[in-house]
N, C-alpha and C positions, 0 to 999 in steps of 0.2 A: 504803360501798356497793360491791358487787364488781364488777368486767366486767360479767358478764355480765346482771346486775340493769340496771344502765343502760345498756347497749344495748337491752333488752326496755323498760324503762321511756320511752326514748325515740324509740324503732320503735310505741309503742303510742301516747304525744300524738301524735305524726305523723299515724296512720292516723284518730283519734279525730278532729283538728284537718280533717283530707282531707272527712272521711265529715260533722259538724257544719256545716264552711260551704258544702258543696255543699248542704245541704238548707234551711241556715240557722236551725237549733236552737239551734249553739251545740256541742252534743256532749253535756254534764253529764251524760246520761243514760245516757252507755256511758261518760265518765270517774270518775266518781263509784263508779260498782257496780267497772268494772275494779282501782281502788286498793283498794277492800277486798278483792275476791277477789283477784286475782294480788298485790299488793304489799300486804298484813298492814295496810294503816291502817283505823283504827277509826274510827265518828260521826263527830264534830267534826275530826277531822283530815283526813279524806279531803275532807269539803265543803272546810272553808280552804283547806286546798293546790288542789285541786281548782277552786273559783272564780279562788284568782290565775290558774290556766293559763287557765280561760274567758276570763278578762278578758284577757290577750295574744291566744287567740284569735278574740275580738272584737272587738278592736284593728287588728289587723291585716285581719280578713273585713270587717267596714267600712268602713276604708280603700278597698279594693279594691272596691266596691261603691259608694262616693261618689265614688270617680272616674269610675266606669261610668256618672253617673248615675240609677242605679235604685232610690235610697231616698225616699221618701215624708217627707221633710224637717220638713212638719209633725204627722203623724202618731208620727213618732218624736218628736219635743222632746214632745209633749203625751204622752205616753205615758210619757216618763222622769221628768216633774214628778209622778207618782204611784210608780213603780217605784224609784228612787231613794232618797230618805228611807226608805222600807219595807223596802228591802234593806239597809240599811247598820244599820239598827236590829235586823232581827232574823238577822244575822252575827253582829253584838254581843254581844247578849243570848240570842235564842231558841236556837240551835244546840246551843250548850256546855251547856245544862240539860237536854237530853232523850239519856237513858239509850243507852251506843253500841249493843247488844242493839236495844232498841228504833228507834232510828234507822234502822236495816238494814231492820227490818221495814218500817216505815212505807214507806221508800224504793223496796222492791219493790211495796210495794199502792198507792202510787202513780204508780208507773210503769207497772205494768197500769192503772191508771183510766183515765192521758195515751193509751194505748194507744184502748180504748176510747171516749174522747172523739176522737180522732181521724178514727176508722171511722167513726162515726156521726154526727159533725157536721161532712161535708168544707168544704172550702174552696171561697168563690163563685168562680168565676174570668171571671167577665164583668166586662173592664176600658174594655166598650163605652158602660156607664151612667156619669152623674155619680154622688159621694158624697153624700148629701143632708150638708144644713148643723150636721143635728145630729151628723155622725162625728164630729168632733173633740172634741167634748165628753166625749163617752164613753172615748176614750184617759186620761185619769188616770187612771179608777173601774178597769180593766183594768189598767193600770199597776203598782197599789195589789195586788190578787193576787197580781201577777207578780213581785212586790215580795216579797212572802212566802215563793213556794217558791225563790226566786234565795237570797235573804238564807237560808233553815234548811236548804235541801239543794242549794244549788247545781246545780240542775234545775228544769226546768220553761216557765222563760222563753219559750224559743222555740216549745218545744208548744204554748202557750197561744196565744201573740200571733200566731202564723204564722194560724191561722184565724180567729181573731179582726178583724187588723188586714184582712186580707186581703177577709174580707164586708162590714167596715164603710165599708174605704175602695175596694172595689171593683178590686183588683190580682190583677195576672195572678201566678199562681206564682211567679217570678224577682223581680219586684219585691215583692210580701209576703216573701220569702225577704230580700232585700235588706232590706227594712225592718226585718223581726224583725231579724238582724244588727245593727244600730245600736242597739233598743232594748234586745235582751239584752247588748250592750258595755255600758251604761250602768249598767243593775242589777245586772251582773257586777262590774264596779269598785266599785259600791258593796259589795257582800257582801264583797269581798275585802278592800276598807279594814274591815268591820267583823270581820272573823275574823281580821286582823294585830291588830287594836288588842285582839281575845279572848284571842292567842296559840295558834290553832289549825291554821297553817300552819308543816309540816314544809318548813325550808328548803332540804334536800338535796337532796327531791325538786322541788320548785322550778326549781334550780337545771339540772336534768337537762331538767322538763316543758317548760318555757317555751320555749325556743330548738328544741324541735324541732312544737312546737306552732307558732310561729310560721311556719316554713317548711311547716308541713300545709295550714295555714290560708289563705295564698298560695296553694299551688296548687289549693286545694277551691274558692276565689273563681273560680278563673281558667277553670276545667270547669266550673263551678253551672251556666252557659248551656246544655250540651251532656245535661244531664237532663231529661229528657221531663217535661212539666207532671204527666200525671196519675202519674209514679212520684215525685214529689215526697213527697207521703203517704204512701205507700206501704214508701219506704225508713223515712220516719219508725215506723210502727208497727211492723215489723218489727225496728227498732231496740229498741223500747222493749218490747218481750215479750222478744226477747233475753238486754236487759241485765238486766229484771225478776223473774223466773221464776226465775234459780239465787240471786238473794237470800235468797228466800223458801227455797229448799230447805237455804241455806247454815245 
């Protein structure tokens, strides 16, 4: 890898890892599309490499957020006993079989979808009512989804569960943000163990993502407070037409 690749590949997890855990997505969705366009990796290699960096940086953004406090403790563990096994299985097996051509596409038209689930099903943010008793239950049946697009595209995670977690369990932005954080660490690590054990993580780039992902990821924890509730969403979909839209054209 020359200079200058890895200074650009490592100025890019940085800002990705900055931009992911201030909003509490995680990132995959501008990591994932960024390694195919700017750095030439295909399908199954961009997910693998790509999850291991999630997983450091949701390592590290949870951390930093279970010290603050503001993760929803049971709502994460019930949520990762569905996400967990589902990711790690389809790292595994689903990824590496579906055609890299193919993969790209799907990736873009599912990141316009996230896009538009977004807009259209905001987030409660009334943290003034109880959860009723049946929340928690519902956390693995959501987990189990989240589990699927973590595990075959290393995206999706925290799109999903930031709204999700957030109406069910009644949390104000910062603390759904925090939560998702923990549960997409969870289903992250699992996708990653299962696309080491596929052999579909480039370890160069590893080697470069991780350690500057980690130092992003610290200071995105460290600002998350200082973003306005309702631009929470907002940076999200924006993100995700972004990354989505030159897939498709790619």
């Amino acid at each position: 890898m020359d200079p200058l690749t890895l200074v650009t590949l490592a100025m890019f997890a940085a800002a990705v890892a900055v931009y992911g855990t201030m909003i509490g997505a995680g990132g995959g969705f501008v990591l994932i599309p960024g390694l195919v366009l700017l750095f030439g990796l295909e399908g199954a290699e961009a997910v693998g490499t790509g999850a291991l960096t999630l997983a450091a940086i949701g390592i590290s953004g949870a951390r930093s957020y279970d010290q603050a406090g503001l993760i929803d403790r049971p709502a994460a563990g019930r949520f990762g006993l569905g996400s967990v096994p589902v990711a790690f299985v389809c790292g595994t097996v689903l990824a590496g079989a579906i055609d890299a051509e193919v993969m790209v596409d799907l990736l873009g038209l599912l990141l316009l979808a996230l896009a538009g689930f977004v807009v259209f099903l905001p987030t409660r943010y009334d943290a003034s009512e109880e959860p009723g008793p049946s929340s928690l239950r519902w956390m693995p049946l959501g987990g189990v989804g989240v589990g699927v697009l973590s595990g075959t595209f290393a995206i999706g995670g925290g799109l999903v569960t930031l709204p999700f977690v957030a109406r069910l369990r009644r949390l104000t932005p910062h603390r759904a943000a925090a939560t998702t954080s923990a549960t997409a660490m969870m289903s992250s690590v699992a996708s990653s163990l299962g696309h080491t054990v596929a052999g579909n993580v480039v370890w160069s780039y590893v080697l470069v993502l991780v350690p500057a992902a980690l130092g992003g990821a610290a200071l995105g924890a460290a600002q998350a407070e200082r973003v306005p509730p309702r631009a929470v969403l907002g940076l999200v979909a924006v993100g995700l037409v972004a990354a989505g839209a030159p897939l498709l054209l790619w």
